[in-house]
C-alpha positions as CSV (number, residue, x, y, z in Angstrom):
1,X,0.0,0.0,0.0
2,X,2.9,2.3,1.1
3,X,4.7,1.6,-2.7
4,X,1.6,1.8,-4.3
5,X,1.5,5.9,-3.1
6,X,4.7,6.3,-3.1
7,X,4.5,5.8,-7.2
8,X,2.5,8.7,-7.4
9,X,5.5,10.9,-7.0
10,X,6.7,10.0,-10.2
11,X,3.2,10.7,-11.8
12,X,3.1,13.4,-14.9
13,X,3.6,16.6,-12.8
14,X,6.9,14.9,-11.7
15,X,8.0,14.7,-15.6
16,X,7.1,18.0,-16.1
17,X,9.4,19.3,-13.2
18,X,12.1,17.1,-14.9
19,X,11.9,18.4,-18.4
20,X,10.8,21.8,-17.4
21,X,14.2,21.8,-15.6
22,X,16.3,20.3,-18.3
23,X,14.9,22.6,-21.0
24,X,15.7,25.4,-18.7
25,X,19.6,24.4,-18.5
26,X,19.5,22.8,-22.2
27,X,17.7,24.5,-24.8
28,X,17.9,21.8,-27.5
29,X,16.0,18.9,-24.7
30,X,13.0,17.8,-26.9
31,X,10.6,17.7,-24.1
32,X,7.3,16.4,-26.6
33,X,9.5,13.3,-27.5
34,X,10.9,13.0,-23.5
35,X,7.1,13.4,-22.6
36,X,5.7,10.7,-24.9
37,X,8.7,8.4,-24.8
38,X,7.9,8.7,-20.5
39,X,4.6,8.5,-20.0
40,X,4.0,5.3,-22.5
41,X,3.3,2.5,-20.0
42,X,3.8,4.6,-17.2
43,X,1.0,4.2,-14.8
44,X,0.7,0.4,-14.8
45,X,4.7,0.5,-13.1
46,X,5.1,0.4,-9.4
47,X,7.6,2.9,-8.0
48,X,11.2,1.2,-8.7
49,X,9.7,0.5,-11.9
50,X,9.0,3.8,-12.9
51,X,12.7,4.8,-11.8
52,X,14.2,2.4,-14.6
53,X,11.7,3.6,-16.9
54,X,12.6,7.1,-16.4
55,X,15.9,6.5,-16.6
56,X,16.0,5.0,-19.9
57,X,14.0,7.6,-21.6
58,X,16.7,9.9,-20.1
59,X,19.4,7.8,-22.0
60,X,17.6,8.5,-25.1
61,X,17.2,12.2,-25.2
62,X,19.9,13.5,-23.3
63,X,23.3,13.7,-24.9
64,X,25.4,10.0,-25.0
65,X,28.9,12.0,-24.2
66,X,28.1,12.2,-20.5
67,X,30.9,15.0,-20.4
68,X,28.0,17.6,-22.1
69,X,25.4,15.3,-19.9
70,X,27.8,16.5,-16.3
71,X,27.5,20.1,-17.5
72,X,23.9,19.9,-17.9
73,X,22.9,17.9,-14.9
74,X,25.5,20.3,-12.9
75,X,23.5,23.5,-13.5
76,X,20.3,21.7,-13.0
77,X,20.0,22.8,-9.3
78,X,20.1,26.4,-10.6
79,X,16.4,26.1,-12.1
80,X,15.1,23.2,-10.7
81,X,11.6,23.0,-9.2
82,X,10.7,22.1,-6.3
83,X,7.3,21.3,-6.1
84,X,4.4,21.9,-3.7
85,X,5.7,22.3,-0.3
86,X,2.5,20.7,1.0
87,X,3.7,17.5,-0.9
88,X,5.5,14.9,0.8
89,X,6.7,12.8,-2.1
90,X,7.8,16.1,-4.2
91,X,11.6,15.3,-3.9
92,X,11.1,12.2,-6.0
93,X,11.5,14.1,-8.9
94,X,14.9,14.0,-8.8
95,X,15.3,10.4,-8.3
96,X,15.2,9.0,-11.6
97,X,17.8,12.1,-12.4
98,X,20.4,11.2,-9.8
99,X,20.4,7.2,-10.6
100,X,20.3,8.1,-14.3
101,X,24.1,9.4,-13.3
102,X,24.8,6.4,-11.6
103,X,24.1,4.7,-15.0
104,X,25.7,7.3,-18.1
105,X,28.4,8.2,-15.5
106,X,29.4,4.8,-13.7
107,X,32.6,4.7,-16.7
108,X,33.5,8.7,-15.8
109,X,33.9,8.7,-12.0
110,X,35.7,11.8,-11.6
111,X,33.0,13.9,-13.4
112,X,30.0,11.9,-12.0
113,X,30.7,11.9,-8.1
114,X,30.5,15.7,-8.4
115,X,27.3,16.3,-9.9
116,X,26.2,13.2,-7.4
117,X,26.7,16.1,-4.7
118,X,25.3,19.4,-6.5
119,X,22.1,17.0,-7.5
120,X,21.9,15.4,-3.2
121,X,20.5,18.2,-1.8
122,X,17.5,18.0,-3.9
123,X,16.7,14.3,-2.9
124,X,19.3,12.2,-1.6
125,X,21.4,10.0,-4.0
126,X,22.4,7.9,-1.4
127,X,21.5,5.3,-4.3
128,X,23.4,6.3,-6.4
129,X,26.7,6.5,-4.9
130,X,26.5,2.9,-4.4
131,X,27.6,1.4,-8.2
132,X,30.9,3.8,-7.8
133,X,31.4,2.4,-4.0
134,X,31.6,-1.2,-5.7
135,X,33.6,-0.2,-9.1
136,X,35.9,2.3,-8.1
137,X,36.3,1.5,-4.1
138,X,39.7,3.6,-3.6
139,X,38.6,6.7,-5.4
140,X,34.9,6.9,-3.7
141,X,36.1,6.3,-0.7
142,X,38.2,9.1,-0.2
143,X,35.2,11.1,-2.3
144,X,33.1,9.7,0.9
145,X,36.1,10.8,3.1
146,X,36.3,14.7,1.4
147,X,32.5,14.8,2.1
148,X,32.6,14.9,5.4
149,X,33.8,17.7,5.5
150,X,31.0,19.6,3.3
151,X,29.9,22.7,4.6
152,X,26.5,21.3,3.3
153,X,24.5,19.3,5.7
154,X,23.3,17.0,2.5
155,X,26.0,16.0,1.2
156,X,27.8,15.1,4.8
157,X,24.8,13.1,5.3
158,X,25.3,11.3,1.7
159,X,28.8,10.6,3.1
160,X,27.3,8.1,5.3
161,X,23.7,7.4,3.9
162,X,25.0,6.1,0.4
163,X,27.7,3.3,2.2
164,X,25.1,1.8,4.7
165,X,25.4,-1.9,3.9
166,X,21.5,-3.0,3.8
167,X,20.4,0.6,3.2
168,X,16.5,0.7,2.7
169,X,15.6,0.2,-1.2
170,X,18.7,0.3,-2.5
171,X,21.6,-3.0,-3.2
172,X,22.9,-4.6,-0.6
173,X,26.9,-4.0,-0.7
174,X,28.0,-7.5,0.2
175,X,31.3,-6.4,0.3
176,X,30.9,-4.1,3.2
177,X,28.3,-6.4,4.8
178,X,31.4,-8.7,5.7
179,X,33.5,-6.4,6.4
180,X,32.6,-3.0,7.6
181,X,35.8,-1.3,8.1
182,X,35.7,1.0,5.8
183,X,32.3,2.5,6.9
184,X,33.4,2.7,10.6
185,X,36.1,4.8,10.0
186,X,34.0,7.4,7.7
187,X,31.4,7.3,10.3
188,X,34.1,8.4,13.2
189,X,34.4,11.6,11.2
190,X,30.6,12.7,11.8
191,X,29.5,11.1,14.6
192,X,29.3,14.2,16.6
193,X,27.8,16.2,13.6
194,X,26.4,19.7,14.2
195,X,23.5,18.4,11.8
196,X,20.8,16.2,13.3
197,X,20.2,14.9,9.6
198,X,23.5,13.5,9.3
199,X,23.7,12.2,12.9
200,X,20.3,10.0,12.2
201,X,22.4,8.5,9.2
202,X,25.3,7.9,11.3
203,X,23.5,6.0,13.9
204,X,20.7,4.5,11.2
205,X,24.4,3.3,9.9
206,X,25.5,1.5,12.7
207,X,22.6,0.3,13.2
208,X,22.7,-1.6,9.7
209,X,26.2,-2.9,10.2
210,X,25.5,-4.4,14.2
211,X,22.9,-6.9,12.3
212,X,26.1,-8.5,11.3
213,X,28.8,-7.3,13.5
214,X,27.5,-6.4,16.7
215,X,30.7,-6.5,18.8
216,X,32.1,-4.4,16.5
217,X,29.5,-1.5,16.7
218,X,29.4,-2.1,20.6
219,X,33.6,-1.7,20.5
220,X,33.1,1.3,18.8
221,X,30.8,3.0,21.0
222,X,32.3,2.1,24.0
223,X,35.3,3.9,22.8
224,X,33.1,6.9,21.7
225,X,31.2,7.3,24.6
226,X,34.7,8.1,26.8
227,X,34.3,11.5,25.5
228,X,30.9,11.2,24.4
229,X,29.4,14.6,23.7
230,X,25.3,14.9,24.0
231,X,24.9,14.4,20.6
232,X,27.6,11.3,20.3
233,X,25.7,9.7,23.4
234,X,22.8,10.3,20.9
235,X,23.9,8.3,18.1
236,X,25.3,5.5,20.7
237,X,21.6,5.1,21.9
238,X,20.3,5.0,18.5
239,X,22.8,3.1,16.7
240,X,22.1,0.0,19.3
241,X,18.6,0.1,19.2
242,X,18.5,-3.2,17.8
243,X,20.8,-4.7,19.8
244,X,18.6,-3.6,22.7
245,X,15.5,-4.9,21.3
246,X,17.5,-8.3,20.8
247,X,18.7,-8.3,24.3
248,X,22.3,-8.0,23.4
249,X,24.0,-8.6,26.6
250,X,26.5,-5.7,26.4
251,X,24.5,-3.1,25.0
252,X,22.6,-2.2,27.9
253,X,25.6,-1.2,30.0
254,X,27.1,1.2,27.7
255,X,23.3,2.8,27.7
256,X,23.4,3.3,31.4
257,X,21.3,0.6,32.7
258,X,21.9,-1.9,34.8
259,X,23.4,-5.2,34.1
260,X,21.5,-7.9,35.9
261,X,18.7,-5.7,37.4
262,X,16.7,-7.8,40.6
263,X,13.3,-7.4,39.8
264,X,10.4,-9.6,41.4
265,X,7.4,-9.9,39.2
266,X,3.8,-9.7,41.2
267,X,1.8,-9.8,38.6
268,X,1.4,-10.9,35.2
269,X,-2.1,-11.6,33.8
270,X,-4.2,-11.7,31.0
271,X,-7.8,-9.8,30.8
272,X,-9.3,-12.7,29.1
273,X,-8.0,-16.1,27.8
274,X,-9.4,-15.5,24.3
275,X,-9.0,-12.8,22.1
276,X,-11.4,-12.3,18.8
277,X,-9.3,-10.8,16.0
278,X,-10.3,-6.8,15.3
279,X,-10.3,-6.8,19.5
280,X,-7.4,-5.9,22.0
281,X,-5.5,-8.2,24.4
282,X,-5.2,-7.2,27.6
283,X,-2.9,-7.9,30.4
284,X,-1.7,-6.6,33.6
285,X,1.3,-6.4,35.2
286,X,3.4,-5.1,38.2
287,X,7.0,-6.0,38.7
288,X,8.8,-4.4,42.3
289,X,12.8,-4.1,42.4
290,X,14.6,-5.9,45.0
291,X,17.8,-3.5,45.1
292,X,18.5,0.5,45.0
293,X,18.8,2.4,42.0
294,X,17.5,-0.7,39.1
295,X,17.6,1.1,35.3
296,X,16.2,-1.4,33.2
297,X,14.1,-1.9,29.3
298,X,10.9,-3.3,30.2
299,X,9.2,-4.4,26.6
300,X,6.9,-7.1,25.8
301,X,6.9,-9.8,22.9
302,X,4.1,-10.7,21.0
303,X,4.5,-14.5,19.4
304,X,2.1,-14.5,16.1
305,X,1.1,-17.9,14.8
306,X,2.3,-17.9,11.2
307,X,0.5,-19.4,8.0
308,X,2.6,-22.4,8.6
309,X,1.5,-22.5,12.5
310,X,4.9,-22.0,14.1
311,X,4.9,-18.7,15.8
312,X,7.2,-15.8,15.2
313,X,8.3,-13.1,18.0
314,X,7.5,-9.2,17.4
315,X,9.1,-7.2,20.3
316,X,6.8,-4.1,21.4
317,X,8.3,-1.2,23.2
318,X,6.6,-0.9,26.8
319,X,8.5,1.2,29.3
320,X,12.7,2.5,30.3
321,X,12.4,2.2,34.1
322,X,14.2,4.1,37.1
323,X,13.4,2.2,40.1
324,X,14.4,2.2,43.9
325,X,14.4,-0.4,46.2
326,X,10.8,-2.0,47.2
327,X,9.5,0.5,44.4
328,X,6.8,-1.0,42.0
329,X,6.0,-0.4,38.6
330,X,2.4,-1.5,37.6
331,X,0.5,-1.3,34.3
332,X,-2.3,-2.3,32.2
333,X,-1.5,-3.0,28.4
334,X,-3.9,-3.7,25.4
335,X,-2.4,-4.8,22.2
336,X,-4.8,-4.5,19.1
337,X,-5.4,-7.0,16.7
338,X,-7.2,-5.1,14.2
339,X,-6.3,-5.2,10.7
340,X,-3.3,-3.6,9.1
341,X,-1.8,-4.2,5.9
342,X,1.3,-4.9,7.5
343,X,0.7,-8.2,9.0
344,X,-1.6,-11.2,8.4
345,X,-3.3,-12.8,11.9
346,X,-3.8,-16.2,11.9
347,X,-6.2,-18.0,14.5
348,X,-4.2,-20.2,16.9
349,X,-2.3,-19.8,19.9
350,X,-0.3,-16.8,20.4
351,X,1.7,-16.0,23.6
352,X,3.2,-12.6,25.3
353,X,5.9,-12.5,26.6
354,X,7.5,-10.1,29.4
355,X,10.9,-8.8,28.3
356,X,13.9,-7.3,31.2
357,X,17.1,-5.9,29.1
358,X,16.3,-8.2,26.1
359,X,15.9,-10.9,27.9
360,X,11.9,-12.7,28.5
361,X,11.3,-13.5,32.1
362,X,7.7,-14.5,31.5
363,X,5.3,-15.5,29.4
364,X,1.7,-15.8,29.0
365,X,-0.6,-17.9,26.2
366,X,-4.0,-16.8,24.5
367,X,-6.1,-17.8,21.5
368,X,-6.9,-16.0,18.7
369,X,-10.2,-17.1,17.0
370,X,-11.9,-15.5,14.1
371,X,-15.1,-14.9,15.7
């Protein structure tokens, strides 16, 4: 559903902005043929479809010598439209524009990397970047490296967005995914960024890379957070938030809480036993500590039957605690079960689970019935 709206920010009005633009910078752009060529077939493509699409007709009316294309596409900032401010998906524009480089320009690195950062700060081209990461490693890297340096917050933040390993929509660089070296040291460069932008990328980085490496990205930290300024300790917290939902041993330490916390649970029950899908489950629970001064995660699990009937674990934020000695914490939590086009319920029995620091210290089953 999400894909299916997102396409509609390369919808004609899109291609207008694009050969408005070009015909402003390049007289001689034949925006009838651009139109035509574009539009055929258009609305029946889903979003990434519509990229390619896009991209080809671009290979077909701009010039082939992609030295005339760089000049082009480098003053194309100059007279670009932006769009509707009201409209959320009006940077997508540019999309097909910035991955048309990564394809006319992948054999002329040295002229393509620069127009990849006069075209960023209209929509990222954190995709982009990638092709030249994989075929020309040395010379992007210390492109990446020059970056951070950028007085623009955009193109610092492409520094870091374009090398995540499993970034969102775009190729997975397998290279980095085994070995993400090359990334760490890049991302020691901004991690204390004045830009908030570019700090979400560093940490959304990290992030990526502790699926694979988590001692790694929990060595680094540690070693950042010795001099950690507020805005490194943000990206620490936000860089492990996965290993904290996992219940990775070591990341809960570095983010202040405590290691084994002693915590008694009082109560822990369900509402009712059944629970008719479109309803809520409910349950209650109160948990006291049994030391001073217990930081802790308190989340819960929800285990979904699948369509094959084995059950698969979704953690659910609940709660960071501060608690003293003999303190309690008490609570009642519904979960809903309505419909979302997200996730497919299956009748069966589920169980929730009660979560301490990543770790389940209880657990609790229901049924889920159609009706």
């Amino acid at each position: 559903m999400e894909q299916m709206l997102m396409k509609n920010g390369l919808a004609e009005p899109a291609l207008q902005r694009i050969s408005k633009g070009l015909t402003a910078v390049y007289p001689q752009f034949d925006r009838e043929r651009f139109m035509s060529l574009v539009l055929d077939g258009l609305e029946a493509l889903e979003l990434k479809q519509r990229v390619t699409q896009i991209i080809e007709v671009l290979q077909q009316t701009l010039p082939a010598d992609f030295s005339e294309t760089a000049k082009i596409l480098s003053e194309l900032p100059k007279h670009w439209d932006r769009g509707d401010p009201d409209d959320s998906l009006r940077g997508f524009a540019i999309w097909p524009v910035t991955d048309y480089v990564a394809v006319a320009g992948i054999n002329d690195p040295q002229r393509a990397l620069p127009v990849l950062a006069l075209l960023t700060p209209l929509f990222s081209a954190e995709f982009a970047i990638r092709p030249f990461i994989e075929k020309y490693p040395e010379l992007t890297w210390s492109q990446l490296h020059d970056w951070c340096e950028d007085e623009d917050e955009h193109i610092r933040r492409l520094a870091s967005e374009g090398c995540r390993p499993r970034l969102p929509w775009g190729a997975q660089l397998k290279g980095l995914i085994g070995d993400p070296t090359p990334i760490l040291a890049l991302l020691d460069k901004l991690k204390a960024d004045d830009s908030l932008y570019v700090r979400r990328s560093v940490a959304n980085n990290l992030n990526d890379i502790s699926k694979d490496h988590p001692e790694q990205v929990l060595a680094l930290c540690q070693r950042w957070q010795s001099k950690a300024s507020e805005e490194v300790e943000w990206v620490i917290k936000h860089a492990t938030r996965s290993l904290v939902k996992q219940g990775h041993p070591l990341s809960f330490p570095l983010l202040g809480y405590t290691a084994k916390p002693q915590i008694e649970l009082e109560e822990f029950a369900l509402l009712k036993p059944q629970v008719k899908m479109g309803d809520s489950l409910t349950f209650a629970l109160a948990i006291r500590a049994k030391q001073a001064k217990q930081k802790f995660v308190l989340d819960f699990a929800v285990h979904f039957v699948k369509a094959n009937g084995k059950t698969a674990a979704k953690v659910f934020k609940l709660k960071n605690l501060s608690l003293n000695k003999d303190e309690m914490f008490a609570i009642e939590k519904q979960h809903s079960f309505k419909a979302i086009s997200t996730r497919k319920y299956y009748p069966g029995e589920h169980f929730v689970a009660l979560h301490i620091n990543g770790q389940e210290i209880a657990r609790l089953g229901f049924e889920l019935t159609q009706d």
